[in-house]
VEXTI-357412 format. One record per residue (C-alpha): residue in three letters; x, y, z. Coordinates in steps of 0.05 Angstrom, whole numbers, plus 32768, in hexadecimal, padded with zeros to 4 digits. Each point is the difference from the previous one (the first is absolute). Example, Ala and Ser with C-alpha at 12.3 -4.5 7.8 and 13.67 -1.06 7.14 Angstrom:
<nodes>
Ala80F67FA6809C Ser801B80457FF3 
</nodes>
This chain:
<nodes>
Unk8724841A7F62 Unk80267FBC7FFE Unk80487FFF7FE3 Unk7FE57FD57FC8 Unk7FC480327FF0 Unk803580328006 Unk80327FDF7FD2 Unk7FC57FEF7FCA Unk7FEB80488005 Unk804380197FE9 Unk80087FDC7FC7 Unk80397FCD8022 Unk80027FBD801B Unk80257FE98034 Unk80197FB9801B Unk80057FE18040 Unk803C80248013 Unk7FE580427FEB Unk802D800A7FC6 Unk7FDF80277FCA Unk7FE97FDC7FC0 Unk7FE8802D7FC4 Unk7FB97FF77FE9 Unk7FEE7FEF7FB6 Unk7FFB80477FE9 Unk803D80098022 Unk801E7FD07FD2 Unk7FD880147FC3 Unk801A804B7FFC Unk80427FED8002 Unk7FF77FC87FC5 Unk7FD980347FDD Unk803580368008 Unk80387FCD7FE4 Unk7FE07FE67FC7 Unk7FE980467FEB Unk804980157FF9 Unk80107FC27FDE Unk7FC8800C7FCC Unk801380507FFB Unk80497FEE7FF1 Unk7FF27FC27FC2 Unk7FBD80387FE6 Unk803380348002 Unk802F7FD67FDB Unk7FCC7FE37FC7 Unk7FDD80457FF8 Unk804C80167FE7 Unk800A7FC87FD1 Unk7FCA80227FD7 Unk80028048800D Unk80578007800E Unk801F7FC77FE7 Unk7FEF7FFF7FB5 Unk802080467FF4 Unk802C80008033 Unk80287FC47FFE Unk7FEB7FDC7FC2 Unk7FFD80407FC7 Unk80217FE57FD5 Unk7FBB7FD17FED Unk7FC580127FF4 Unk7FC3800A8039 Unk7FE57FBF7FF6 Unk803D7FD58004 Unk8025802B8038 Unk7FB37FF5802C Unk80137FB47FF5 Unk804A7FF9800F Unk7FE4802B8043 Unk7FD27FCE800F Unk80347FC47FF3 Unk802D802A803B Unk7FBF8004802C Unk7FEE7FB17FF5 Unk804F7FF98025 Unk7FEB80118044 Unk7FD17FC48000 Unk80397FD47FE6 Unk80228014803D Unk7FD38003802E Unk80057FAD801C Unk8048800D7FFE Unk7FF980328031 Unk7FD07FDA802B Unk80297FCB8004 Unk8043802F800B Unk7FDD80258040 Unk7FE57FC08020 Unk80437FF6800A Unk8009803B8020 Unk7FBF7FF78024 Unk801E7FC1801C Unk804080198017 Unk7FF980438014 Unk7FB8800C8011 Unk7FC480217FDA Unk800C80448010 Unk804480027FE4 Unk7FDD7FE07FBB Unk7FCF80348003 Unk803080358009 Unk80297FEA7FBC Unk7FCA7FF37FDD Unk7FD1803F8001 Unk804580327FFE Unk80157FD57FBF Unk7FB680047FE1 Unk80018047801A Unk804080147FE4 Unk80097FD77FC3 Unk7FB880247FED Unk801E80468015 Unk80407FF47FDF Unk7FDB80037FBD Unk7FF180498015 Unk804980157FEF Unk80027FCD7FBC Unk802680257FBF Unk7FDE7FF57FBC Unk80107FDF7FBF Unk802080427FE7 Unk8030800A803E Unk801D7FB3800B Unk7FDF7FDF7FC4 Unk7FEA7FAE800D Unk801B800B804B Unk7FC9801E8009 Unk7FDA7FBF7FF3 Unk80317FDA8029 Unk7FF8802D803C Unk7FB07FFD7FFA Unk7FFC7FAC7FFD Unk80388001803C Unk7FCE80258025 Unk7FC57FDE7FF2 Unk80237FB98003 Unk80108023804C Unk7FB680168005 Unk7FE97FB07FFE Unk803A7FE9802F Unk7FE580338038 Unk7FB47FEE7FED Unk800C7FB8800D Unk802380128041 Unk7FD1802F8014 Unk7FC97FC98018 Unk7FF18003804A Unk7FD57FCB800E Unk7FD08039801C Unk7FC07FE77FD4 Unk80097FB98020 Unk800580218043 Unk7FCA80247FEE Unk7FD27FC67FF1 Unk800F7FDC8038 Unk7FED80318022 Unk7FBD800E7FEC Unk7FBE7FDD8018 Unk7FEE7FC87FDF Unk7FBF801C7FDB Unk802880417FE8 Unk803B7FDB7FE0 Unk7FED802B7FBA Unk7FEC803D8021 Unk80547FFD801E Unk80277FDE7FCC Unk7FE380367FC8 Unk801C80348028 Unk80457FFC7FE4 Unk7FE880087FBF Unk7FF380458001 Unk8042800E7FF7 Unk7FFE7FF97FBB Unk7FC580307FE9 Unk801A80348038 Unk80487FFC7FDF Unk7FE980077FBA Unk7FDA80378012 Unk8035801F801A Unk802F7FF87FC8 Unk7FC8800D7FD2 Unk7FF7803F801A Unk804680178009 Unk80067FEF7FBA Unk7FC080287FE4 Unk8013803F8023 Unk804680047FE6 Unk7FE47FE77FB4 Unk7FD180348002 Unk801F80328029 Unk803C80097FD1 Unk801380077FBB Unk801C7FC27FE1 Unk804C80137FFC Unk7FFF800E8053 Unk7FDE7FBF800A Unk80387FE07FDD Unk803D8020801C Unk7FE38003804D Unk7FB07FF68008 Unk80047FBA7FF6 Unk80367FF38036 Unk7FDE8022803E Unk7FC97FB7800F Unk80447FDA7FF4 Unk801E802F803A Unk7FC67FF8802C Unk7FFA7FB7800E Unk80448001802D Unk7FD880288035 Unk7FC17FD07FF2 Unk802C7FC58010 Unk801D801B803D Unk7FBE800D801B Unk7FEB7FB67FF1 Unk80427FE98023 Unk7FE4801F8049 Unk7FBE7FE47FEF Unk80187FB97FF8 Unk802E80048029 Unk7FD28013803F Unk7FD37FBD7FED Unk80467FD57FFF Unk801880178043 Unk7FB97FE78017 Unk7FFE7FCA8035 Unk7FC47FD97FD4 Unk803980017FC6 Unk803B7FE4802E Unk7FCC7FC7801B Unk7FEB7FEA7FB9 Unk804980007FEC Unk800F7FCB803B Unk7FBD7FD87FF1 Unk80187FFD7FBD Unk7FC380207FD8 Unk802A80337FE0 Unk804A7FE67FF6 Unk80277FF57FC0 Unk800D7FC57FE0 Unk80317FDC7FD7 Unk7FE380117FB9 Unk80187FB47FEC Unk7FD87FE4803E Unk7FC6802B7FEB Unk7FFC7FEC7FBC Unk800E7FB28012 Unk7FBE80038032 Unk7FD780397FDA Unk80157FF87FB3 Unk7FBC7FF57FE1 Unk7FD9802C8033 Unk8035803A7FED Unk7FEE7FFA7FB4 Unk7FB47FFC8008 Unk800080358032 Unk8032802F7FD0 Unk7FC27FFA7FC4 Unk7FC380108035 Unk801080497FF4 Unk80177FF97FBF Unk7FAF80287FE7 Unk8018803A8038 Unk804780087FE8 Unk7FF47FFF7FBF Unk7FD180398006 Unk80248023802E Unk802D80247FCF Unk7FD07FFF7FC2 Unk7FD4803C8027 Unk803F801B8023 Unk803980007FD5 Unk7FED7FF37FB1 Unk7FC3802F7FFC Unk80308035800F Unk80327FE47FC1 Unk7FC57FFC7FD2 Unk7FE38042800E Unk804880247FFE Unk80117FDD7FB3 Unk7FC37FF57FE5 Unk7FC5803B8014 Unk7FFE80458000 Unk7FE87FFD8046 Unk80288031803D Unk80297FC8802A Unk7FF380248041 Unk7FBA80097FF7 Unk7FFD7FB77FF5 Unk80307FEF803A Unk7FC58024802B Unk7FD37FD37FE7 Unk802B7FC7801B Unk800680218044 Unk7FB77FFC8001 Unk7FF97FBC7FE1 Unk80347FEC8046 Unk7FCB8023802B Unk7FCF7FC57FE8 Unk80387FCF7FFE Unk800F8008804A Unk7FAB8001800C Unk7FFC7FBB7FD5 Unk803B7FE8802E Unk7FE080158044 Unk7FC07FD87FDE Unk802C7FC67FFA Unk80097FF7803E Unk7FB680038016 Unk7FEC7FD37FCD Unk80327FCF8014 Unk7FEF7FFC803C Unk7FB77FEB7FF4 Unk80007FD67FBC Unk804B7FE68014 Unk8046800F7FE2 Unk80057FCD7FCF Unk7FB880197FDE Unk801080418001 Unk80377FF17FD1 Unk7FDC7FDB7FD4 Unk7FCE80357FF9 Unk8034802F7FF3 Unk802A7FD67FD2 Unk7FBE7FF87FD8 Unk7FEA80468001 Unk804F800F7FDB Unk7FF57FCA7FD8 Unk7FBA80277FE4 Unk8021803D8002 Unk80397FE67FD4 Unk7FD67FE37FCD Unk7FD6804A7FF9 Unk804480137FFF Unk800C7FDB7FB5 Unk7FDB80437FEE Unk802A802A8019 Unk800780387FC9 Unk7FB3800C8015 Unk800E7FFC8047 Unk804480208003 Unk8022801D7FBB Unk7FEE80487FED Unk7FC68009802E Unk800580248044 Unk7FCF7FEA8019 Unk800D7FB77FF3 Unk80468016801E Unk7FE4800E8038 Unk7FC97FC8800C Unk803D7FCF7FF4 Unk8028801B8031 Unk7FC98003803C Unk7FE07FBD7FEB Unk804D7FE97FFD Unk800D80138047 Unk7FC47FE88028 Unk800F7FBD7FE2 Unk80457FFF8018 Unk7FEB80168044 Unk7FD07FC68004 Unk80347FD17FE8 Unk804080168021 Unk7FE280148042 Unk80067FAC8012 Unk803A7FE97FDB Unk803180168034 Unk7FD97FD48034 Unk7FF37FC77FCE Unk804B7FFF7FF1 Unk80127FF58048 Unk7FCA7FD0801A Unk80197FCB7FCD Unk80327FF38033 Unk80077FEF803C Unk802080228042 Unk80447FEE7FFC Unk800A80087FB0 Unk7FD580428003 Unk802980327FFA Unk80387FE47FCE Unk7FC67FDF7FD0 Unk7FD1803C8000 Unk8038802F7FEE Unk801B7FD17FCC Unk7FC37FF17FDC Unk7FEC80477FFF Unk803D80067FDC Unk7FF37FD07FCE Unk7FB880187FF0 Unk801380487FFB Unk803B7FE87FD3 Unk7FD17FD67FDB Unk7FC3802D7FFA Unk80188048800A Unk8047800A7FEC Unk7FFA7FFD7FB5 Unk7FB980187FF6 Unk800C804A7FF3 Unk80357FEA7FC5 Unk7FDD7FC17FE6 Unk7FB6802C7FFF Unk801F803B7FE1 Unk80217FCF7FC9 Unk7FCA7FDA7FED Unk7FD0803C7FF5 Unk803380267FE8 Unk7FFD7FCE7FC2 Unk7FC47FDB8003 Unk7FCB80338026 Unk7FE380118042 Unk7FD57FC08001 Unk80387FCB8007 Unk801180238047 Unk7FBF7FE7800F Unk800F7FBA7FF0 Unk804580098025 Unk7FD580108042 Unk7FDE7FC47FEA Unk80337FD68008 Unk800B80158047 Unk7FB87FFC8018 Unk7FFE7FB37FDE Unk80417FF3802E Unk7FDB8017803E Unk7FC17FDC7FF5 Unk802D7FBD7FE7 Unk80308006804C Unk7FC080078027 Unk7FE27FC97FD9 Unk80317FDA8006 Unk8017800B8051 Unk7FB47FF38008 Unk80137FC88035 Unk802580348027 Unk7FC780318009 Unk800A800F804C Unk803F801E7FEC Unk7FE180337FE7 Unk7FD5800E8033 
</nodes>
């Protein structure tokens, strides 16, 4: 056997100098394993904002109003999150990626683990609201540091007819780290009466993500010590730039390529994060029997993701977003009857949940890749991180507390008009960036 059929048959690559080069799926565990602790710690975080936070660190309102000044300390992170991007690609610059890394996933890590040991209302009174928004202003510094530039590596070094197969893979970060949390958080709901959840059930998922984090670290950090990373970095396909130089060359394609998401993000934490609110104030319904049902409606997310990526690659990037952005648009407007499909009825529940996920698979499997091919090489890494940013600011950060105020007072149905909104924004950016479709191919 040849040392190339030998090499291929490992899994590796090699160059001409016989240095070892990791292969795509080489790559793709490690992006998978770093995104799913990024997703654990911020599901970890918004799954407490409606079953911790209200009682413990806002009692002294009712339910409904403490679930809403928890989601107004959740929407910080994603304040903070450019600022932290644009903080650790100074780092980046000076002192290398691994040492970014390093800060960045033992700050998300321990800022989220911190929040394990954090007093209540009735031990420090409004501290206790001060400590929480320190950490989670903390949690969006670390996020925006915490971006590797592994997906771009990733995609660049995929075949040419697989590009959606590869660039989804990173994506299943999020449905494996909501099930995670999901089910950390059903066990100890269930498992235990309500006055142990309180005082220590509650804090154990909070605990956990410190080890999840240090885990990622190795697995990152065994793709950045990679001799295909160090030669991109001197080519200049994955270095940082000067946010103002960015912006000055990029401005307009940032902005359209923040709202190309916007249908994605918007529904990301409207079957994630609200359902869970709306069940917990409003129904009658067990929350961990219904967090269950979301660890099973992440099973199909993650399958709609991995179907992303094939359908991409045959009807192209670009029209696999519109038919996703169009199939959330539908879905939106069947959402204006919500009570029928949600409200009271467990079954509806349950249909709007599973129907809610395989749509965001479908949708969010390609935004990562349509985020970055908007630019090009030498602005990739800086503008892909920075528009993520924006969009998830723009279409992600607020949902849980703008959906849970608007049906809260108006009904179920205008959530579905909210999602609306986002699936219009979608279809408008592609629409509109129609003269830049190879980008998103």
């Amino acid at each position: 056997m040849s040392a190339d059929a030998a090499s291929h048959s490992s899994g590796h690559l090699t160059d001409e100098h016989g240095r070892d080069h990791v292969s795509p799926a080489d790559i793709a565990l490690g992006v998978i394993i770093g995104r799913t602790s990024e997703y654990f710690d911020f599901f970890v975080f918004g799954l407490g904002c409606v079953l911790v936070f209200p009682e413990l660190v806002f009692p002294f309102v009712d339910r409904l109003t403490g679930t809403l000044y928890s989601f107004g300390i959740f929407a910080l992170a994603f304040v903070t999150r450019p600022i932290g991007s644009v903080l650790f690609f100074s780092i980046d610059r000076h002192y290398g990626r691994a040492t970014k890394l390093t800060i960045a996933l033992f700050l998300l890590g321990g800022s989220t683990a911190a929040i394990a040991f954090l007093p209540g209302y009735q031990t420090i009174g409004i501290w206790s609201c001060v400590i929480l928004a320190a950490f989670r202003l903390l949690q969006g510094i670390a996020l925006g540091g915490a971006w590797d530039g592994l997906s771009s590596l990733l995609a660049l070094n995929a075949p040419a007819n697989r590009r959606g197969w590869y660039t989804m893979l990173p994506q299943l970060g999020a449905p494996f780290g909501f099930i995670l949390a999901a089910g950390l958080f059903a066990y100890f709901e269930g498992a235990l009466s309500k006055e142990d959840f309180l005082g220590w059930g509650w804090r154990y998922p909070f605990f956990v993500a410190l080890t999840i984090n240090v885990v990622a670290l190795f697995a990152r950090l065994r793709m950045v010590a990679t001799h295909e990373f160090a030669e991109l970095m001197e080519t200049r396909e994955l270095v940082p730039m000067p946010v103002s130089e960015l912006i000055r060359a990029h401005g307009r394609t940032i902005v359209l390529g923040a709202f190309v998401p916007l249908a994605s993000f918007a529904l990301f934490h409207l079957v994630t994060i609200f359902p869970v609110s709306w069940i917990n104030l409003f129904t009658d319904r067990s929350v961990a029997e219904f967090l269950l049902v979301q660890a099973a409606g992440g099973v199909v997310g993650a399958g709609a993701i991995v179907t992303s990526g094939l359908v991409a690659d045959q009807i192209g990037r670009r029209n696999t977003l519109l038919l996703s952005g169009g199939m959330i648009a539908l879905f939106s407007l069947s959402s204006v009857v919500a009570p029928l499909l949600f409200g009271d009825s467990l079954a509806g529940q349950t249909i709007y949940v599973i129907i809610g996920f395989g749509l965001l698979g479908l949708s969010y499997g390609q935004t990562a890749g349509a985020v970055a091919s908007s630019f090009g090489t030498q602005y990739r890494y800086t503008g892909a991180a920075l528009t993520s940013d924006l969009a998830w600011l723009l279409g992600a950060g607020f949902a849980p507390l703008v959906a849970l105020t608007v049906s809260s007072t108006f009904g179920l149905a205008w959530v579905g008009i909210y999602l609306l909104s986002g699936a219009l924004c979608t279809l408008a950016a592609l629409a509109i960036d129609r003269r830049s479709e190879a980008r998103y191919e």
